[in-house]
C-alpha positions as CSV (number, residue, x, y, z in Angstrom):
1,X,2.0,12.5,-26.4
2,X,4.4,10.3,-28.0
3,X,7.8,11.6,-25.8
4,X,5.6,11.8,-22.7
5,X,4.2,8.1,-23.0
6,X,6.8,6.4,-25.5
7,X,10.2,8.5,-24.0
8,X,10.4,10.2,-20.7
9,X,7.1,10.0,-18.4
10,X,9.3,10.2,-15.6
11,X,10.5,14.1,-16.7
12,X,6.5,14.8,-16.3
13,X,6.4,13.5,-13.1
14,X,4.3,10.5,-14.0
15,X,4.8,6.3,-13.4
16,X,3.1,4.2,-15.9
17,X,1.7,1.3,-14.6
18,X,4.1,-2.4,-15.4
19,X,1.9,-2.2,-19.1
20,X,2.6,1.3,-19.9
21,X,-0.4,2.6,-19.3
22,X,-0.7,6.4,-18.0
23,X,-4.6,7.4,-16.9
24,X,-6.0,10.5,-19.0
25,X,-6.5,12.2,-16.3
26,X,-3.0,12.0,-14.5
27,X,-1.5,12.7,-18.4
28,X,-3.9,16.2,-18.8
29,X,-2.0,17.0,-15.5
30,X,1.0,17.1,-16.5
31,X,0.8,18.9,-19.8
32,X,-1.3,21.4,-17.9
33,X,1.5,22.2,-16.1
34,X,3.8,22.3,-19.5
35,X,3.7,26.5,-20.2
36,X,1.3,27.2,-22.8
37,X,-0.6,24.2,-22.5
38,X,-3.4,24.7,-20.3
39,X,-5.8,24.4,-22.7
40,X,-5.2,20.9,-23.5
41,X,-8.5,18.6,-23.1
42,X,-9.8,15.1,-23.2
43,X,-11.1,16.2,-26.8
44,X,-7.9,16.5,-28.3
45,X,-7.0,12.8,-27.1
46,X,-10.3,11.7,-28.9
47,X,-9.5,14.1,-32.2
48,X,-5.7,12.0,-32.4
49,X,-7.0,9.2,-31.8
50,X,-9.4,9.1,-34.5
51,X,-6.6,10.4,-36.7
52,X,-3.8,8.8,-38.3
53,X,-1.5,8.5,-35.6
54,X,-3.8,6.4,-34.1
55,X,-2.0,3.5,-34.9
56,X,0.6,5.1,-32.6
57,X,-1.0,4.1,-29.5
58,X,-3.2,2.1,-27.6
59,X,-6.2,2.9,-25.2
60,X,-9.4,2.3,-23.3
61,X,-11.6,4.0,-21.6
62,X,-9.1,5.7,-18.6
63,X,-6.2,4.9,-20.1
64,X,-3.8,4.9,-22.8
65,X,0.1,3.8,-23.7
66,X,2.7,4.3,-27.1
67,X,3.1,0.6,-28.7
68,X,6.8,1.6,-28.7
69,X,8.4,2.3,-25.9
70,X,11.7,3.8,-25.0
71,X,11.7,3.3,-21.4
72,X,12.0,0.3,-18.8
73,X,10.2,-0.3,-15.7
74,X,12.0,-2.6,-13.4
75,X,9.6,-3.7,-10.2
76,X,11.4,-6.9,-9.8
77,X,15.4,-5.8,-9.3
78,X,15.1,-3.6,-6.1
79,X,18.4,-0.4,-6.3
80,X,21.3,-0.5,-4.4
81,X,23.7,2.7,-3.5
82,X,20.5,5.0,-3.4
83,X,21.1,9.0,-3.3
84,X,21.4,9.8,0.6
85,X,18.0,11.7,0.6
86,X,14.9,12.0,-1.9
87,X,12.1,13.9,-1.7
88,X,8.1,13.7,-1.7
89,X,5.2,16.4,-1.2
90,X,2.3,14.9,1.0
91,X,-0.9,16.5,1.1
92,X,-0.9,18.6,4.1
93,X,-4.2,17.1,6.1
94,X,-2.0,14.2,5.5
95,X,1.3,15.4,7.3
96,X,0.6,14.4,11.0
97,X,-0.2,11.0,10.3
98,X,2.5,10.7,8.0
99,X,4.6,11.9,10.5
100,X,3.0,9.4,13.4
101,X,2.4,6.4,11.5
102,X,5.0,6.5,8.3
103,X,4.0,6.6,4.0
104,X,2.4,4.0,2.2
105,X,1.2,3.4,-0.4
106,X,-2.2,2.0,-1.8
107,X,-2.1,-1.9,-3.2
108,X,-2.1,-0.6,-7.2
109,X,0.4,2.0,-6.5
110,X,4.0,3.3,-5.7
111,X,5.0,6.5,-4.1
112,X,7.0,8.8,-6.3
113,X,10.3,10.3,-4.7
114,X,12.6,12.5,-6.8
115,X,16.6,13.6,-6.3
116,X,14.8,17.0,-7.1
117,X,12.8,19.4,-4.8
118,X,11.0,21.0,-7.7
119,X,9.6,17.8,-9.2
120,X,8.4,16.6,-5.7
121,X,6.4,19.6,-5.4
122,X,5.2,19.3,-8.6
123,X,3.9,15.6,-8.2
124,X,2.6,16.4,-5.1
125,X,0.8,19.9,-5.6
126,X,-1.6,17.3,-7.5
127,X,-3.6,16.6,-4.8
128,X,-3.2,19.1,-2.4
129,X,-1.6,23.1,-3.9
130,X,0.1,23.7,-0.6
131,X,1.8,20.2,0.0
132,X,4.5,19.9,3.0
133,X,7.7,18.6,1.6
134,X,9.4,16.0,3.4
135,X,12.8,14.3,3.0
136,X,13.3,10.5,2.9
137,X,16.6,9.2,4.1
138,X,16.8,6.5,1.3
139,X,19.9,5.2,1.7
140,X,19.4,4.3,5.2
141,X,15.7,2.5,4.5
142,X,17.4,0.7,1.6
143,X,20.1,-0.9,4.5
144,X,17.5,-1.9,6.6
145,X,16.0,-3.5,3.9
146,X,13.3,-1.3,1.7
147,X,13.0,-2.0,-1.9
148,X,13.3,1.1,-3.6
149,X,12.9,1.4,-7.6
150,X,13.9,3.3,-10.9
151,X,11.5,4.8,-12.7
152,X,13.8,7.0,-15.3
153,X,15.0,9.9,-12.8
154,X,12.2,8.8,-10.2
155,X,12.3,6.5,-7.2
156,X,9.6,4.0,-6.6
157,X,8.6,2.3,-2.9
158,X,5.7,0.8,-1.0
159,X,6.5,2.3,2.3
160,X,8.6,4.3,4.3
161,X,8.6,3.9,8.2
162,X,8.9,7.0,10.4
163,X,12.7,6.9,11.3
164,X,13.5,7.4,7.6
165,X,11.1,10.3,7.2
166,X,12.4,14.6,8.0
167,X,10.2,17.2,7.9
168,X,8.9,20.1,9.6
169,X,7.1,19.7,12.9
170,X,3.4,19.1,12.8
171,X,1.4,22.1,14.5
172,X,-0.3,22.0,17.6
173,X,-2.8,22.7,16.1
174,X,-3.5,20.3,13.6
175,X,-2.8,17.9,16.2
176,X,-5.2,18.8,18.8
177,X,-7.7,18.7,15.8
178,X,-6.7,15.2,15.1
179,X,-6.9,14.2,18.2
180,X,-10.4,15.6,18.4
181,X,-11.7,13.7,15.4
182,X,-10.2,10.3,17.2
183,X,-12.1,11.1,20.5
184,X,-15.2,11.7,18.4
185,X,-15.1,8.5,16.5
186,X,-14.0,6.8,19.7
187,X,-16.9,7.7,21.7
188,X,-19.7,6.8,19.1
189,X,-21.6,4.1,19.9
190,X,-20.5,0.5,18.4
191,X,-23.7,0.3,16.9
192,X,-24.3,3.7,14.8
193,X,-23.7,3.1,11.4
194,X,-22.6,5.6,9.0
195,X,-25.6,7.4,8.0
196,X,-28.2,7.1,10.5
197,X,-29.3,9.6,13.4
198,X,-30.1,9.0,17.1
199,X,-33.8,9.7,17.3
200,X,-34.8,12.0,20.0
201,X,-37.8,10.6,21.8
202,X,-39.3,13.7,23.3
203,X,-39.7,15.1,19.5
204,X,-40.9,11.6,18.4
205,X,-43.6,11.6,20.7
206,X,-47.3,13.0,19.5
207,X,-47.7,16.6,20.7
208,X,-50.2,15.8,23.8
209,X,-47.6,13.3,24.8
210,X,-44.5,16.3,24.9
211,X,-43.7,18.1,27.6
212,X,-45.0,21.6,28.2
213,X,-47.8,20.8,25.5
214,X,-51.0,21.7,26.2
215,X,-53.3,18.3,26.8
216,X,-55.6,17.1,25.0
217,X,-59.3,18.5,25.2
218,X,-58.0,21.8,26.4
219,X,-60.1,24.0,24.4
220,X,-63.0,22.2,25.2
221,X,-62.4,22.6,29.1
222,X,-61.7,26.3,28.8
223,X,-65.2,26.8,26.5
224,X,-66.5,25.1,29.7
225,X,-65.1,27.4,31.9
226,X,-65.8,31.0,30.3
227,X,-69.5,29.7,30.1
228,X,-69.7,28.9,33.9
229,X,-68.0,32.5,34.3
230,X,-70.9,34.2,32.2
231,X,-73.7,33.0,34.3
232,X,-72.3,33.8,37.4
233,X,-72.0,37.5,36.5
């Protein structure tokens, strides 16, 4: 825990936020994926914490940082001569927007890019464990004008526009089921909220009222009728 926080986050994939602090659960993600260490839970965290190294550190109730720190995190001093291409794994219900519409990232965040295939797939294999890869032609976005960051061996950005992003085409399919979900949202009505349901008014009305119901008083008219039937015969 010490190397990961205090030393090299970046080598497990992970960006401490400008205080140092690295959520629990993004940290059990990445010593997961260390060989051997699977087994690794939220328990052990509480057991050296409540040790003697837990002067080490500090935490609260999602998070937790080393008090020393080996590592810098520059957000203010944007890079200049950026590799010509990074790499980052979206999630891939994700890739034709991305593809349409560009990457960005939420308010409290960055989006991790990496010289290095495997530890883009890595990242990214976090939220979705078929991700598609796509390549970012950094250099170019950083001459236009995109901030790009250091982050050890990691590259940190808010967005990337669509004419700086490569990556394989987006299927028909997935399209057309886009496209579907668009129409559909399109075509509610301005007034359904989230929620609700259209009530049907054939099935709200009381049974007599339905169509194809018998009326009401029906029994009584056919007691009527069997009686006038008997004294006939």
């Amino acid at each position: 825990m010490v190397y990961i926080l205090g030393y090299r986050p970046d080598e497990f994939g992970l960006v401490p936020d400008p205080d140092g602090y690295i959520p629990y659960k993004e940290l059990l993600q990445a010593i997961h994926e260390e060989p051997g260490w699977g087994y690794v839970r939220q328990g052990h965290f509480n057991e050296i914490l409540m040790g003697n190294d837990r002067v080490l550190f500090q935490w609260d109730e999602k998070r937790i940082r080393t008090l020393k720190r080996d590592w810098q995190l520059d957000l203010e001093t944007p890079l200049d001569n950026l590799p010509k291409t990074l790499f980052i794994a979206v999630r891939r219900r994700a890739h034709p927007h991305v593809m349409e519409k560009g990457l960005k990232s939420s308010p409290d965040k960055y989006l991790p890019l990496s010289q290095d295939k495997e530890m883009a797939l890595r990242i990214g294999r976090r939220r979705d464990q078929n991700p598609v890869m796509l390549e970012v032609m950094a250099h170019q976005a950083e001459q236009v004008g995109i901030p790009f960051y250091a982050a050890g061996d990691l590259f940190l950005t808010r967005e990337i526009p669509t004419d700086f992003i490569s990556g394989p085409p987006v299927s028909r399919d997935s399209t057309q089921a886009r496209e579907a979900r668009t129409k559909t949202i399109e075509e509610r009505p301005r007034d359904f909220t989230p929620g609700s349901f259209f009530l049907e008014v054939d099935r709200a009305a009381p049974r007599s009222q339905r169509k194809g119901k018998k009326p009401k008083g029906w029994k009584e008219n056919t007691r009527k009728h069997r009686k006038k039937w008997d004294r006939k015969k």
